[in-house]
N, C-alpha and C positions, 0 to 999 in steps of 0.2 A: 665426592661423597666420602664422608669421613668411613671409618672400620665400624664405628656403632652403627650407624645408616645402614650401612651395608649388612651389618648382622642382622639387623630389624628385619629388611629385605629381606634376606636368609630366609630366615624365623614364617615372615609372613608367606612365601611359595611353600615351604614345608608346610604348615597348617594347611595353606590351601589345595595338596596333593592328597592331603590324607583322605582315604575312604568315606570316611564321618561326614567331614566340612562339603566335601562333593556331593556326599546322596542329601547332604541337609541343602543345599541350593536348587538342586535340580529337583527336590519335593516342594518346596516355597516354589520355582516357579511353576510347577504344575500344579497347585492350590491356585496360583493368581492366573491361572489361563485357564481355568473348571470356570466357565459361565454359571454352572449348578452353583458348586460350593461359593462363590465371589454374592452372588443373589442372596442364599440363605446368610450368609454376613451380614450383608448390607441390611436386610431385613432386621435379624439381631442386633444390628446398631442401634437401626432406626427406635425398635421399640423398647431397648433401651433407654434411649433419651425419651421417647415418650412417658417411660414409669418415672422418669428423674423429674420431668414437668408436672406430671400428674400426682405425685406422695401426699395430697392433701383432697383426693380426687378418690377413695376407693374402689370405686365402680370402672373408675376408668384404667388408673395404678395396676387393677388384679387381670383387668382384660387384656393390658400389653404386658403385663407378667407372664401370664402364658401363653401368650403370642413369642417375649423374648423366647421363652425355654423352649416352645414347639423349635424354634429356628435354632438357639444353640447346642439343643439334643442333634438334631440334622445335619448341625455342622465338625460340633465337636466328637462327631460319634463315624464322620467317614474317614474310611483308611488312611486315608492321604495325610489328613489333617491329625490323626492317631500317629500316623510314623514319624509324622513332622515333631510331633512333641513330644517324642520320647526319642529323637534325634539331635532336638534345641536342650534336651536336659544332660545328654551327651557330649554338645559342642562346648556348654557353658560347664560343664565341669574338665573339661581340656584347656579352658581358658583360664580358668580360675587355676587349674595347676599351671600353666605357663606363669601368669601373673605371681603366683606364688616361689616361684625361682626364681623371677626377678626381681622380685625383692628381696 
């Protein structure tokens, strides 16, 4: 392992001790093991791509419209999924300052 390997290494256990990087994993996986919040996703997906098939369909387009938004209010709106992204906008501005020093 050359000294830069080894620093990356470094680099990469330090990020990954830090408070931030920790409560931001252990929130993702307690989002992905919420049978609740994983459902009302999957829903959001779904109807989703339903509004993407139907955009020439209005009747049908406006009915999985609010079917997406009933699901993405429910999801985007539970704690977990609130800490999680305002946790992701904290990780990625830590990263973007590493990256920024290495260059």
């Amino acid at each position: 392992m050359t000294e830069f390997e080894k620093s990356l290494e470094e680099l990469r256990e330090a990020l990954f001790d830090t408070p931030e990087v920790q409560q931001f994993f252990a929130l993702r996986a307690a989002i992905e093991s919420d049978q609740e919040l994983m459902a009302n996703n999957a829903a959001m997906r779904a109807h989703q791509k339903a509004m993407a098939k139907n955009q020439n369909n209005d009747a049908v387009y406006f009915r999985e419209k609010a079917l997406y938004e009933k699901y993405a209010a429910l999801y985007n709106k539970h704690p977990l999924v609130v800490n999680y992204e305002a946790l992701r906008e904290t990780v990625n501005a830590l990263l973007k300052q590493i990256k920024t020093i290495i260059e």
